[in-house]
Structure formats: structure tokens, C-alpha cells
KEFI-505961 format. One record per residue (C-alpha): residue number from 1; x, y, z; residue in one letter. Coordinates in steps of 0.001 Angstrom, whole numbers, plus 500000, padded with zeros to 6 digits. Last residue first. Layout:
(NUM, (X, Y, Z), 'A')
...
***
This chain:
(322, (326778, 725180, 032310), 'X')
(321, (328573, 727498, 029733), 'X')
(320, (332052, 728045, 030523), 'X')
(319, (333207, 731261, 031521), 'X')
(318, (331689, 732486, 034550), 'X')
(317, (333283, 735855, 035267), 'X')
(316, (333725, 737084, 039060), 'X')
(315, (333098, 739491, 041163), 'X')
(314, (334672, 739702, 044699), 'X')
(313, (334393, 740605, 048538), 'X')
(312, (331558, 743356, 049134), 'X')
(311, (331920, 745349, 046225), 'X')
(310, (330452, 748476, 047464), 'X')
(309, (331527, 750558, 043908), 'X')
(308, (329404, 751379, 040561), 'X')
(307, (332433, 751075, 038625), 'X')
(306, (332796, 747393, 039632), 'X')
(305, (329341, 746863, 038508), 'X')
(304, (329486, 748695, 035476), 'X')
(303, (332807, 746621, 034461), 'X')
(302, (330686, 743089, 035321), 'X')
(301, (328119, 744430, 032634), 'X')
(300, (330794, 745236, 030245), 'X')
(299, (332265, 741002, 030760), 'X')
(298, (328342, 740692, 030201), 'X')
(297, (329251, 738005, 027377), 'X')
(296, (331809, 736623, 029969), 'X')
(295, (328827, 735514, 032041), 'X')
(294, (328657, 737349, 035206), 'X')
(293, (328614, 736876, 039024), 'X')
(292, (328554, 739341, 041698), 'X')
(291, (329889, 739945, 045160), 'X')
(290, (331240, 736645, 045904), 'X')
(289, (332637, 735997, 049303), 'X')
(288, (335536, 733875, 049784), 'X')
(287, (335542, 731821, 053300), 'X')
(286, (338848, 730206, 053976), 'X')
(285, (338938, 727019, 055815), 'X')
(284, (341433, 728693, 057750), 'X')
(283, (343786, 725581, 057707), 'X')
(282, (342764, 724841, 054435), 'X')
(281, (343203, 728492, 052596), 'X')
(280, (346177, 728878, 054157), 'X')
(279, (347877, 725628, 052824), 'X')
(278, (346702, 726143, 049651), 'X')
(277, (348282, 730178, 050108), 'X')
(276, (351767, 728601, 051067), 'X')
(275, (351855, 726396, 048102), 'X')
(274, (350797, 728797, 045808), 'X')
(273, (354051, 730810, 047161), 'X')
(272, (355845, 728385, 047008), 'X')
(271, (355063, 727377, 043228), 'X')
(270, (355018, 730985, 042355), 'X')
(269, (353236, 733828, 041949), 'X')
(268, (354040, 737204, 043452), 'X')
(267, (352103, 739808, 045018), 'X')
(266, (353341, 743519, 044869), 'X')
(265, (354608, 745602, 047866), 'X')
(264, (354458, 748775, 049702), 'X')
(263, (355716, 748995, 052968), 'X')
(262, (355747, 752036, 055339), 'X')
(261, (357589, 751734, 058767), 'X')
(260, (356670, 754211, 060695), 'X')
(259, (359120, 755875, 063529), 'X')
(258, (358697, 759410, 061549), 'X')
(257, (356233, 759649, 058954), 'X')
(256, (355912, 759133, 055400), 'X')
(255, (352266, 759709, 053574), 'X')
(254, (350172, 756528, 052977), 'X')
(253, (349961, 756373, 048757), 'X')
(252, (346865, 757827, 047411), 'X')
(251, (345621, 755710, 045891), 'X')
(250, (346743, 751776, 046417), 'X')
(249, (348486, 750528, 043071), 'X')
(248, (351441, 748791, 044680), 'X')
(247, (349991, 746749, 047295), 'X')
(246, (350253, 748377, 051232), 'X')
(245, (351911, 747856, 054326), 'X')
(244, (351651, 750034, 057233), 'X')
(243, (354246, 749270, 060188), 'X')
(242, (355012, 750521, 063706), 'X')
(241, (357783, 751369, 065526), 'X')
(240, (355855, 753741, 067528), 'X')
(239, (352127, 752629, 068086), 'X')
(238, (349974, 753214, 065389), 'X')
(237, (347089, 755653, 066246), 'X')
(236, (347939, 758402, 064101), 'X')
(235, (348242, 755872, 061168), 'X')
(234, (343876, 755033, 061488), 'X')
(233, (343747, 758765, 060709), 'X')
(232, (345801, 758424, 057546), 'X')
(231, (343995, 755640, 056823), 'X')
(230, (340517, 757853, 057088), 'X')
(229, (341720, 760638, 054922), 'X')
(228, (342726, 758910, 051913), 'X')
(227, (344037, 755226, 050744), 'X')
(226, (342647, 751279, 049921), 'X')
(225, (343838, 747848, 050186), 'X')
(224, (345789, 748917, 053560), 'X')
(223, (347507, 745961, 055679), 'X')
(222, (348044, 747789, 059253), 'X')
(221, (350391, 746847, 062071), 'X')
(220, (350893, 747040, 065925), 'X')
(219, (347961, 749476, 066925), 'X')
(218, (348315, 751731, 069700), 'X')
(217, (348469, 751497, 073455), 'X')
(216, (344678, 751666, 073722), 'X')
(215, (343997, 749025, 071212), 'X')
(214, (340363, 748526, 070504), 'X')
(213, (339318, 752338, 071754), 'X')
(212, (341771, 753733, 070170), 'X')
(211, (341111, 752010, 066741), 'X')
(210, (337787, 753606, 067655), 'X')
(209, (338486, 756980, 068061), 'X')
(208, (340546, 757280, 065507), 'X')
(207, (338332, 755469, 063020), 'X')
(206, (335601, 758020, 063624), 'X')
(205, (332982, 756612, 061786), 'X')
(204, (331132, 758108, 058649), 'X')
(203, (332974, 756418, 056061), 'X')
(202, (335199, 754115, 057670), 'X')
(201, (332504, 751937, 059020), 'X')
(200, (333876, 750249, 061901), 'X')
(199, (334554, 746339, 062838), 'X')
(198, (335895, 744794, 066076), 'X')
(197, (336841, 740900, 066673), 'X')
(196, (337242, 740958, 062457), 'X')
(195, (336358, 736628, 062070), 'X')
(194, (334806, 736554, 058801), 'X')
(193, (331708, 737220, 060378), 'X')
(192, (332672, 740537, 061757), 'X')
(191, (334016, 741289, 058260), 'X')
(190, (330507, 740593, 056656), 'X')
(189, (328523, 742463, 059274), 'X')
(188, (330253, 746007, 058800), 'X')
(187, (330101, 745297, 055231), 'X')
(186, (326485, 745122, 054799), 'X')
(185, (326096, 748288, 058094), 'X')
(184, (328265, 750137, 055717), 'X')
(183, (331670, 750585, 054508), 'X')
(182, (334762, 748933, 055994), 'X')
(181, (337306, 749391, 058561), 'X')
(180, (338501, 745708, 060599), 'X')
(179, (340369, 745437, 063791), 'X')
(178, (341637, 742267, 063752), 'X')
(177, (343448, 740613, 066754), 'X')
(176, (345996, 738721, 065204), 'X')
(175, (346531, 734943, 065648), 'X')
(174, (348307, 733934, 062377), 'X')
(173, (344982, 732396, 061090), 'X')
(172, (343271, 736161, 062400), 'X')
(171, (345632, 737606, 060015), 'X')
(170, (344849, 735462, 057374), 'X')
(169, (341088, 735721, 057954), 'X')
(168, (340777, 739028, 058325), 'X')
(167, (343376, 739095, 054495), 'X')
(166, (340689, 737021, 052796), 'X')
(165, (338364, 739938, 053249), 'X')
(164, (340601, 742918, 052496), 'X')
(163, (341586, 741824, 049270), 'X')
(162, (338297, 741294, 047619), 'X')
(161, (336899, 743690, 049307), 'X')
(160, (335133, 744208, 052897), 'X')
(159, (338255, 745095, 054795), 'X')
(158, (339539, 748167, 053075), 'X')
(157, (342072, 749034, 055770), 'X')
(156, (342459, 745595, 058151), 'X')
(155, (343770, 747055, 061220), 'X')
(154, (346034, 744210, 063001), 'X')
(153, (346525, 744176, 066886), 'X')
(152, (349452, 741532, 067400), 'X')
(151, (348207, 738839, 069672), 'X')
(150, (350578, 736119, 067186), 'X')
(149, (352602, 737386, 065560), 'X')
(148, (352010, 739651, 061860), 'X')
(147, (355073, 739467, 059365), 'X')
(146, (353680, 743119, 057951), 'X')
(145, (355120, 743118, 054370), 'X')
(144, (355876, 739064, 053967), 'X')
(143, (353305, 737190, 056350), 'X')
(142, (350156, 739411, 056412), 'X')
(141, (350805, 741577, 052716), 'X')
(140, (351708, 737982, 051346), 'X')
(139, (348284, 736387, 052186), 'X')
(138, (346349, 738963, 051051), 'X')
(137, (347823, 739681, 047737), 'X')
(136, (348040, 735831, 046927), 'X')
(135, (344517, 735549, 048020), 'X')
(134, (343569, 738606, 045628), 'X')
(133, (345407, 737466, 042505), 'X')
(132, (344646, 734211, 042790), 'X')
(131, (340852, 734242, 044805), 'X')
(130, (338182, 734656, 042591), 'X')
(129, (339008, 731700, 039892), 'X')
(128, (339201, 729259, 043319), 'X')
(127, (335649, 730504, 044209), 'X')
(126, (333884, 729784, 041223), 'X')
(125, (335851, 726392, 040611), 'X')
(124, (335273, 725076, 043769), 'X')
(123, (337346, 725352, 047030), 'X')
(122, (338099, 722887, 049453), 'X')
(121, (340351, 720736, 048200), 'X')
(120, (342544, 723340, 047551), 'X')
(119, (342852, 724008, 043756), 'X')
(118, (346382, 722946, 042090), 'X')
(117, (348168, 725663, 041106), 'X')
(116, (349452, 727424, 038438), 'X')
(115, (352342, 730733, 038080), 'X')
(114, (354918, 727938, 037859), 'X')
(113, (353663, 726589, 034602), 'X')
(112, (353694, 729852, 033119), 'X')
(111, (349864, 731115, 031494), 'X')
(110, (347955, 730032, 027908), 'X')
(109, (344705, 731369, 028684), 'X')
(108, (341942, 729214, 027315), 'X')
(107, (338028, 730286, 027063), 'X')
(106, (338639, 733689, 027638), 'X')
(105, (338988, 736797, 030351), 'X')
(104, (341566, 735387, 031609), 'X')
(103, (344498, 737502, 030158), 'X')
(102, (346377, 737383, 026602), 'X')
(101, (349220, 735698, 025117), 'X')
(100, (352341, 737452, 027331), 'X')
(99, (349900, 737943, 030761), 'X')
(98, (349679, 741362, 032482), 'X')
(97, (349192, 739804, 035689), 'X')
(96, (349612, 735996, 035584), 'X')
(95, (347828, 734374, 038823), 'X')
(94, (346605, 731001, 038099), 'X')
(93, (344038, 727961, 039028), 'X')
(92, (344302, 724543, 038229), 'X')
(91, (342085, 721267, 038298), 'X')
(90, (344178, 718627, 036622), 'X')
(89, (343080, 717385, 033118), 'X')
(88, (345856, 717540, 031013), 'X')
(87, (348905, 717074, 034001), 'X')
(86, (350754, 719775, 036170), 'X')
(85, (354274, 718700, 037780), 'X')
(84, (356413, 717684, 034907), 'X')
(83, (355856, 720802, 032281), 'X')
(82, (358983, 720459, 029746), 'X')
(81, (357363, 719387, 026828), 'X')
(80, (354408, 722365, 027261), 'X')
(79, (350749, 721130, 028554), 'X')
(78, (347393, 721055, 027175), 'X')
(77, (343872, 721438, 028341), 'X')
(76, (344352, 721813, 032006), 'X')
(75, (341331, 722322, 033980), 'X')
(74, (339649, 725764, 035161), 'X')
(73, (340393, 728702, 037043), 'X')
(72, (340914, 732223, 037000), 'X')
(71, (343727, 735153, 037093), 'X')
(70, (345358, 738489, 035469), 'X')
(69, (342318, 739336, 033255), 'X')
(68, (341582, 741534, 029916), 'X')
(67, (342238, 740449, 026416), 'X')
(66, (344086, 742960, 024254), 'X')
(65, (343102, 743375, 020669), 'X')
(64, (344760, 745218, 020391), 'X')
(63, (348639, 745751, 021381), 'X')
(62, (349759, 747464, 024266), 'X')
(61, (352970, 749069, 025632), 'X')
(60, (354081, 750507, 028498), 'X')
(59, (354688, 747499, 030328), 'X')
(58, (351841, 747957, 033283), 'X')
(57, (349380, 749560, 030580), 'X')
(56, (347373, 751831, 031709), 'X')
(55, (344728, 753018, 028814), 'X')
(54, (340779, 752493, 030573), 'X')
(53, (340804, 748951, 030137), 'X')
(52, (344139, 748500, 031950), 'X')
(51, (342922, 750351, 034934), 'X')
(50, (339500, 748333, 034827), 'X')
(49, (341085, 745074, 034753), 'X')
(48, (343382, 746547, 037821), 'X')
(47, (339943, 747220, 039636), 'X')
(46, (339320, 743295, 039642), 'X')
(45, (337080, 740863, 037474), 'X')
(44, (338240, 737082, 038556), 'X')
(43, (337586, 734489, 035887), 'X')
(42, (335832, 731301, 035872), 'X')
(41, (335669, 728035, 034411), 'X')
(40, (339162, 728583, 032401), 'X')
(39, (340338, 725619, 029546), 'X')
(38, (343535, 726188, 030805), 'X')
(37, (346777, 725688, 028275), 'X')
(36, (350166, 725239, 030406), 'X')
(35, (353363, 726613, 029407), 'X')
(34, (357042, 726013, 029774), 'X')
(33, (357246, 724126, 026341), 'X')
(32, (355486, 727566, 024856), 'X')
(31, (351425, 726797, 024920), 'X')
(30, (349571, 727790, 021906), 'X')
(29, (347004, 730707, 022664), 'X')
(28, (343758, 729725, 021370), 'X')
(27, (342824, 732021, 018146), 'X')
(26, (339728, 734649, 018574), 'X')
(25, (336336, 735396, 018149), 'X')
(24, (335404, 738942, 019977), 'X')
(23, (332885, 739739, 022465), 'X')
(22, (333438, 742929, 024027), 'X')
(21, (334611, 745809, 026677), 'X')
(20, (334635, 749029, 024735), 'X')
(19, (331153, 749422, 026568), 'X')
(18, (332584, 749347, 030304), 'X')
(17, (334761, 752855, 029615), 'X')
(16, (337447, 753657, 027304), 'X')
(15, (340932, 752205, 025641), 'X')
(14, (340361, 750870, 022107), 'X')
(13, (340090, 747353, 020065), 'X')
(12, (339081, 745785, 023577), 'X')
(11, (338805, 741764, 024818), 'X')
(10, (335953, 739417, 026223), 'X')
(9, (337292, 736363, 024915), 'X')
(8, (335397, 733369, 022240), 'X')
(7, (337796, 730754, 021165), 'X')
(6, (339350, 729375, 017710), 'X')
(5, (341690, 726761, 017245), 'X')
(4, (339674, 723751, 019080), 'X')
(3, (341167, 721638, 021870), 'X')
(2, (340203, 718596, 022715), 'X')
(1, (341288, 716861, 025774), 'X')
***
């Protein structure tokens, strides 16, 4: 596959809002002998992207210009000496937050080898680019932080995003009855029909009342992709010995209680755990919704839309032009 030196990357000179958010021409990241090269399709656009675009830096330090995006998809362009299980031309996609040569938001992104994956047969590009960080997320807030059984009562906390909707489906895979919050009659009817057996709006709902209702002797477990009043409602109606789990990033933080167990946690990449969420992904033949779509010259346009709020499931970047 050819490879040429320079590349175009939606990337900042300057912390700010949407606008500092640009085109800019710029070298393709050489691979290290541990590294693969994607040529990316697609890109996912998350509220982490927006974090680091607005001056939070996960290692404390950045340098400009800094291209946003912790994960996408796309084929294999190039590969280090000492990559044996990913080929040029393989159909990949990657989690890398906070990336050494540069995030997704670019024609190549030069990531670990054992931070890629193969794409599950039955995802496409579009949907495989949405779903890294997110899927990962999901997945490992069901199985690791809550280790949901089977007829457990799950409350899905945030249901209609880009976490919340692959993680109805994971716990429903595991045999949970889901109990899904969300916002508005749109998302109300997404997370029913993504398998939620009871849905409420958590903005104008009681979700007391209701998580009552569904599970009279209290709710096993909640997975929480977002904070504030209503959650800690939805926590008075965990049974004792119950357990809230949450990613690291989630504002604010559940408060401690007595008899709760409170779990924060942050996804990890890995060959397992790709391995794991491929498997997932086919035996729940996983539906990933797509809020909104971009080209990477509207990467600022994508920003607006995230700021804006009522992403139902997730948007994405299309890199390559069709």
C-alpha cells in the first residue's frame, strides 16, 4: 500500500471552543517496530475530544499541534518488524486514548499493535470506527465493574449515548433485565428497541418511582455514563449490597453510601479484551446507532453538535473521501 509523507488531520494550535478545531497539513506518523499505520475510514467524536480540546490534558502536558481522537477504523497501511498478528491490508479498528503520534482525527494514526483489532464480521467501517472506545467501555463496565448474572435487574444510567446504548445490549447478552433512563420520547424508543424491557425519561420522570416499580425489592446493579440528581435517586432504590459502577470522567461522581459498592473504572485495550468485545458484538448482533456523521473538514461542525447535547448513540468522522 502506498503511503504518502504528508496527510490532512483535524488538529488545534490553542485550547478553546469548536472553531480552534481545524484543517491542518501534516507528516504521517512512522510506525515504531511495535506499531501499526491505519489508513482510518472513520473516526469516533466523543465528549473526551471535547475535554482535551478545551485544555485537559490526561498527561499533563501538550504539545501543538495536537490531533484530536482516541479511536476509528480503517485498513492497515504499514506494519512495525515485530507486528506478527496484523497484516498491510487487514480491516482494523483501535482504541488509543491520548495517543503518542497523534489521535484519529487523520488520515493515518500510527497506534500499538495490541490496542487493534480485527472488525467483526458484522460491522462496517462507519460503525466499527464508532464503537472502540465506547464498546470497550460498555462491555467492561457489564462484565468487569458490575459482573452482571443472569436475571439480575440492571439500570442503564445514560442509556441513549454512545456508551449507554451498547451497554442494554451487553447486559441484556448476559441476561439482565434492563431498566433503561434516558432523555425524551426519541431516546425513550431507541433503548426499548435495543432490548431495555422498561425505559424512563430521566429528566422529567420520577426514576424512583419507577425503578421501584420494575424491581420492587431493589435493583441489583447500575452502569452510570452520566451523574446528578436523578442517579442519586435511582441509588436509593438499590438493594443492599449493591453496586454502581461508573468510567472515570463521569460528573459528578456517585456520592458514598453505606452497603454500596461504588466502582469507577477506565476501559482498557488489549488483544483480550478486543477479543472479548468481537465476540460480543456477534453474539448480540450488536446494533450501533449513529447520531451524526461528518467529514473531517467539519471536525468543528461535529464539536457544535456534541456541544449542542441529545446525542442519541454516536457521531462519527468520515475520513476518507468516497
Amino acid at each position: 500500500m502506498s503511503v504518502p509523507a504528508m496527510m490532512r488531520a483535524a488538529a488545534i494550535d490553542r485550547f478553546g471552543g469548536p472553531e480552534v478545531l481545524t484543517i491542518h497539513t501534516l507528516p504521517v506518523p512512522v510506525p515504531d517496530a511495535r506499531e501499526v499505520l491505519i489508513a482510518l475510514d472513520t473516526a469516533g467524536v466523543g465528549s473526551w475530544d471535547a475535554e482535551m480540546r478545551a485544555g485537559w490534558s490526561p498527561s499533563g502536558r501538550t504539545r501543538f499541534p495536537l490531533v484530536l481522537g482516541t479511536d476509528g477504523s480503517g485498513t492497515i497501511a504499514d506494519v512495525g518488524a515485530n507486528v506478527r498478528r496484523l497484516e498491510i491490508g487487514d480491516r482494523v479498528y483501535s482504541y488509543s486514548f491520548d495517543n503518542p503520534k497523534g489521535g484519529f482525527y487523520a488520515e493515518y494514526v500510527a497506534v500499538a499493535g495490541e490496542r487493534v483489532a480485527h472488525i467483526p464480521d458484522r460491522l462496517d467501517f462507519k460503525r466499527a470506527g464508532a464503537i472502540a472506545t465506547t464498546g470497550l467501555t460498555a462491555l467492561q463496565g457489564v462484565d468487569d465493574a458490575l459482573h452482571v448474572k443472569k436475571r439480575e435487574s440492571v439500570a442503564v444510567h445514560g442509556a441513549a449515548g454512545g456508551v449507554g446504548t451498547l451497554a442494554v445490549q451487553f447486559a441484556k447478552l448476559r441476561g439482565a433485565l434492563v431498566f433503561a433512563i434516558a432523555s425524551g420520547a426519541d431516546g425513550i424508543k431507541l433503548v426499548r428497541r435495543l432490548g431495555a424491557a422498561a425505559a424512563v425519561d430521566g429528566k422529567h420522570d420520577d426514576v424512583a418511582i419507577a425503578a421501584h416499580r420494575f424491581a420492587p425489592d431493589g435493583i441489583d446493579a447500575i452502569l452510570a455514563t452520566v451523574g446528578g440528581e436523578p442517579l442519586e435517586h435511582l441509588i436509593d432504590v438499590l438493594r443492599g449490597g449493591g453496586r454502581v459502577a461508573y468510567p472515570n470522567g463521569v460528573e459528578p461522581e456517585p456520592k458514598r453510601r453505606p452497603d454500596i459498592r461504588i466502582i469507577p473504572y477506565d476501559a482498557t485495550p488489549g488483544v483480550r479484551e478486543f477479543a472479548r468485545l468481537n465476540r460480543a458484538v456477534e453474539a448480540v448482533k450488536l446494533k450501533v446507532p449513529i447520531a451524526a456523521e461528518y467529514p473531517l473538514a467539519e471536525a468543528a461542525r461535529a464539536h457544535e453538535r456534541l456541544a449542542a447535547g441529545h446525542v442519541l448513540g454516536k457521531i462519527v468522522l468520515r475520513i476518507r473521501r468516497p
